[in-house]
N, C-alpha and C positions, 0 to 999 in steps of 0.2 A: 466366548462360547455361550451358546445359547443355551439354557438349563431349563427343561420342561417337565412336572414334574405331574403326573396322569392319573385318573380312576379317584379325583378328588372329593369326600363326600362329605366331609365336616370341617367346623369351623378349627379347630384343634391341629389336625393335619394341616391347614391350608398355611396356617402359624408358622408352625414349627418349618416347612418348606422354604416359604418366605425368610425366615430368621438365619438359615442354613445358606440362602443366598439363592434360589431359585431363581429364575426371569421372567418362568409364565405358570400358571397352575391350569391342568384341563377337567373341565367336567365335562362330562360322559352322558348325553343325552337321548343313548341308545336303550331304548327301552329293555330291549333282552341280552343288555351287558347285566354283570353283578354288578359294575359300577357306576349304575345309572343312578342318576338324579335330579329331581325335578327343577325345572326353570327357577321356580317359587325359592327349594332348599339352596341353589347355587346362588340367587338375588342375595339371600343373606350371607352366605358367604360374602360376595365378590364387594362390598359396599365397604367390610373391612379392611380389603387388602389395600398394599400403596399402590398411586396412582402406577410406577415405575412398573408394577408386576403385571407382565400381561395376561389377560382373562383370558383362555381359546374355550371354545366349543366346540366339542367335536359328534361329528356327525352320518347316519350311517342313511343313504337314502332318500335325503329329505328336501322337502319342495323349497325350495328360495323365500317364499311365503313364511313357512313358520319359523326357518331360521334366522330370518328378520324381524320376526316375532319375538323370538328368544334371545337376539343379540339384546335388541330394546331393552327388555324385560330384564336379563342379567348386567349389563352394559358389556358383552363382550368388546373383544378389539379382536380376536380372529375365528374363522372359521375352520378349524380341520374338517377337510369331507371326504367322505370314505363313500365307496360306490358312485351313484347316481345324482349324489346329490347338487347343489348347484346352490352360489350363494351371491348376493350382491351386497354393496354397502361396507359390509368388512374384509378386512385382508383374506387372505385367503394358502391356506394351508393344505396342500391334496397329496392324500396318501396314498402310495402304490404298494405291491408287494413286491420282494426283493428276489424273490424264489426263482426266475430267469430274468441272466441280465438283456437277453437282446428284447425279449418281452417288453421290459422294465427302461430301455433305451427308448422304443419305438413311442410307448407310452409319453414319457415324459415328456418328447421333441413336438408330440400332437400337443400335450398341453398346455407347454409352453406355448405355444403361437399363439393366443390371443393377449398375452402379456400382462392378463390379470393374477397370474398366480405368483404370489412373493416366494414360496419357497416349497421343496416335494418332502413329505415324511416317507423313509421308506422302513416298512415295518417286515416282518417275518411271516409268510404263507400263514394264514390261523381259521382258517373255513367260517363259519358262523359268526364267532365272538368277532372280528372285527378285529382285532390286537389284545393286546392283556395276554398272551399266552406263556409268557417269559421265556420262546423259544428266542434262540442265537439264529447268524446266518453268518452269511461271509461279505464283510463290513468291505472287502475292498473293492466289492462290487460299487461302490459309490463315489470313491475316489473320483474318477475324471468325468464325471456329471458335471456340466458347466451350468449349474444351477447353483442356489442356496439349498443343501441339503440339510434334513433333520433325520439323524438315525433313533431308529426303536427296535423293540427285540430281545428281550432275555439281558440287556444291560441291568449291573448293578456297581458296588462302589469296587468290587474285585477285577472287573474285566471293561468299565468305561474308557481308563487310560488307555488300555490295548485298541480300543475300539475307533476312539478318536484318531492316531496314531493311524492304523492302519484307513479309514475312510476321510479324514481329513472333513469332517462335515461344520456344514457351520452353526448346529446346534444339537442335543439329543436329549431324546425320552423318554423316561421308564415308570415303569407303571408295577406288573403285578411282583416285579421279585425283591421289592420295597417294603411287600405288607406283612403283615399278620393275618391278614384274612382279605379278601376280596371287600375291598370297600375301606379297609382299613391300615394307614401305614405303619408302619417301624419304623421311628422316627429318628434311630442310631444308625440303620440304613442308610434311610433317607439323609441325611448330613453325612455320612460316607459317602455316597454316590453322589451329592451336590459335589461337598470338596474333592473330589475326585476329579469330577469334570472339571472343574475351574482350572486346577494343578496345572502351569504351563506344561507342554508337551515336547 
């Protein structure tokens, strides 16, 4: 199981995630997230982690230009893109909303066809923010998606088992029901909701 662990802003957190057994840590390069952070602050992060942890970048709109910008600059290994954006170079991570599934069918079958995208995040309806809203949804909508799925969404260490179980996804991540504050995780949480995921099912 894939363990993604989102809304990354300090060196501290990015630790303790790792240590807990994470697979990927994402910073959030969405300016009008709370848990935006600069190219510059994620470089120092991501130079610590092990090579094993993967870096994502995720992203709300952005030209292919400066996300190749910012892979460079941080050393990502993926791109999450959210909207319009459009990436080359690194793997590629594209998130839909999950809020109708024939919506959310129609979607994915378009995006799959050019066969650059390795795997779909599908996150919870969240207007503005982009995800981070810790709302739920109905995970079984995901089940027979013949893709690599990533579920998001109001997951934490009390309802990931249920979640896997019922979407059978082949990785998931959570972000604001983690923190202490926007920007900032609970790191009892967070190693809940790690071991939780791993837990065979």
């Amino acid at each position: 199981m894939m363990v993604k662990i989102c809304g990354i802003t300090n060196r501290d957190d990015a630790m303790a995630a790792v240590d807990a057994g994470a697979s990927a840590i994402g910073f959030n390069f969405y300016h009008d997230s709370p848990r935006y952070i600069s190219p510059t602050g994620a470089a120092i992060i991501a130079e610590k982690l092990p090579a094993e942890v993967w870096k994502v970048g995720v992203f709300v709109d952005e030209t292919a230009e400066t996300i190749a910008r910012i892979g460079l600059q941080v050393g990502l290994d993926v791109a999450q893109l959210h909207g319009l954006s459009q990436a080359r170079g690194l793997r590629v991570w594209h998130a839909c909303k999950a809020g109708d599934p024939d919506a959310l069918n129609i979607a994915v079958a378009m995006l799959s066809a050019d066969g650059t995208i390795e795997a779909f995040l599908l996150d919870a309806p969240s207007g503005p923010l982009q995800g981070g809203t810790g709302v739920t949804w109905d995970w079984s909508i995901a089940k027979d998606l013949p893709h690599k799925i990533i579920i998001a969404g109001g997951l934490d260490g009390d309802n990931v088992a249920q979640a896997i179980r019922e979407a059978q996804p082949w990785g998931v991540d959570a972000c604001s029901r983690l923190e202490k504050s926007p920007g900032l995780k609970d790191h009892f949480k967070m190693r809940k909701f790690i071991i939780a995921a791993l837990e065979p099912q």
